[in-house]
C-alpha positions, 0 to 999 in steps of 0.5 A, a space after each residue: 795812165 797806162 797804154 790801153 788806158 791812153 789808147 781808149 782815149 784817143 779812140 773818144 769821139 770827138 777828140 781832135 789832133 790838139 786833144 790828142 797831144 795834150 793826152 799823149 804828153 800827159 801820158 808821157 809826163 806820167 811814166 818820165 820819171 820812172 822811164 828815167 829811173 830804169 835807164 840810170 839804173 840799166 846804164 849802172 848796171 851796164 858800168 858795173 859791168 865794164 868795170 869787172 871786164 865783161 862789157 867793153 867801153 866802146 859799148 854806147 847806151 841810148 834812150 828816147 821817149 818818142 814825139 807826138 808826131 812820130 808816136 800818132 802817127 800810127 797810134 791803132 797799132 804799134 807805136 804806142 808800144 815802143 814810146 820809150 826805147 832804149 838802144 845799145 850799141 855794141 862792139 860785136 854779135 858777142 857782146 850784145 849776147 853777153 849784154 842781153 844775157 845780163 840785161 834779161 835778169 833784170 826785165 821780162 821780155 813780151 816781145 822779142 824780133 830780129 832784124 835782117 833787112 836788105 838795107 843792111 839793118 841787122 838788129 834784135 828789138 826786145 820789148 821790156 817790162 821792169 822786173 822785180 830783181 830791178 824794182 828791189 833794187 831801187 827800192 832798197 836806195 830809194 826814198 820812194 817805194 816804186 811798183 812796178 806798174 808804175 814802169 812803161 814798157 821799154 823798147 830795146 835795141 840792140 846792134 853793132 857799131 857797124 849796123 849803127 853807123 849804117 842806121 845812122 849815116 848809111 843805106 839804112 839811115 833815118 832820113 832814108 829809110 823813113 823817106 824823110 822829106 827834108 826840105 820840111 823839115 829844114 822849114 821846122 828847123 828854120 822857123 824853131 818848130 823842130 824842138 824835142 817832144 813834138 818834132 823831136 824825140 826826148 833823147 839821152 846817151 850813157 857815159 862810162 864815168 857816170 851812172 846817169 845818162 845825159 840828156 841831149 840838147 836839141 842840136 845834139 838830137 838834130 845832128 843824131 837824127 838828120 845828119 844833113 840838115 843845114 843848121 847854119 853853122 858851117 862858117 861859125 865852126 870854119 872861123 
């Protein structure tokens, strides 16, 4: 099911909120398995790379596939387009222009923005589309011939350690910048709501030994995305 497919959906009358979840996970569960295929294949890529000198090992790749909480909360106009996203941590500005220009021979790009924001988030976000070098490519090891409509748009970001660490910990923070009411979400967490895919988004993180991306565990993506949340295990890490 593609995107304007999705959007037609939801703008069907009736269609409740739990009519709604249902055909976005739908939506999701369909373009997983590709989504997954282009972040082991981009995060290859990426290795190769490293491996003959022209990326560093600090540089960190990071996927998602957004909640249903996040992704209808303002379904009529851009959140659906970054449902799957991708986001590369660089050592400095050099490097993410020597990545992007090696990435982009791989995709099509159909939308590109940078970020200067008085917070202190500074980045590019690039929406991609699979290119037909990359689809060859997983053809030719592949069992299954993929077309690639079958591949969502991707969203990529691309920043530096330091803009990272601010996006993460600092001024331009998750819980700050999206004016996080975390007494709310400390409830979810308590009362086990606060899981992947509804609350949560799907998360995975690159490794420089491994051509797959490693999908997160809750607590991972929790302590990633709201560092201050009391998980109740500040005794257990003191004993």
């Amino acid at each position: 099911m593609e995107k304007e497919e999705f959007r037609a959906k939801l703008k069907v009358t009736p269609i409740n909120e739990r009519e709604k979840i249902s055909e976005y996970n739908r939506f999701v569960a369909e373009q997983e398995k590709p989504f997954i295929l282009f972040i082991n294949s981009i995060n290859k890529y990426i290795n190769k790379l490293r491996r003959k000198g022209i990326l560093s090992n600090f540089l960190e790749v990071r996927a998602r596939i957004k909640a249903s909480s996040s992704a209808l909360k303002n379904d009529e106009t851009k959140a659906l387009d970054d449902v799957f996203g991708m986001e590369f941590i660089c050592a400095t500005e050099r490097e993410i222009e020597i990545l992007r220009e090696n990435i982009e021979k791989l995709v099509s790009i159909t939308k590109l923005r940078d970020h200067n924001k008085e917070n202190g988030y500074k980045a590019v976000h690039c929406m991609y589309s699979i290119g037909d070098e990359l689809v060859e490519r997983l053809n030719q090891t592949s069992r299954r011939k993929y077309d690639r409509n079958l591949f969502p748009i991707v969203e990529a970001q691309y920043k530096t350690i330091q803009v990272f660490y601010e996006s993460n910990y600092g001024t331009a923070s998750h819980e700050k910048y999206k004016d996080t009411n975390i007494d709310e979400v400390q409830r979810l967490y308590n009362s086990g709501q606060l899981v992947p895919g509804v609350y949560l988004p799907y998360m995975w993180v690159s490794d420089p030994n491994n051509d797959n991306m490693r999908e997160l565990s809750t607590e991972e993506i929790i302590r990633k995305i709201y560092p201050t949340l009391d998980l109740g295990d500040d005794m257990e890490r003191t004993e």
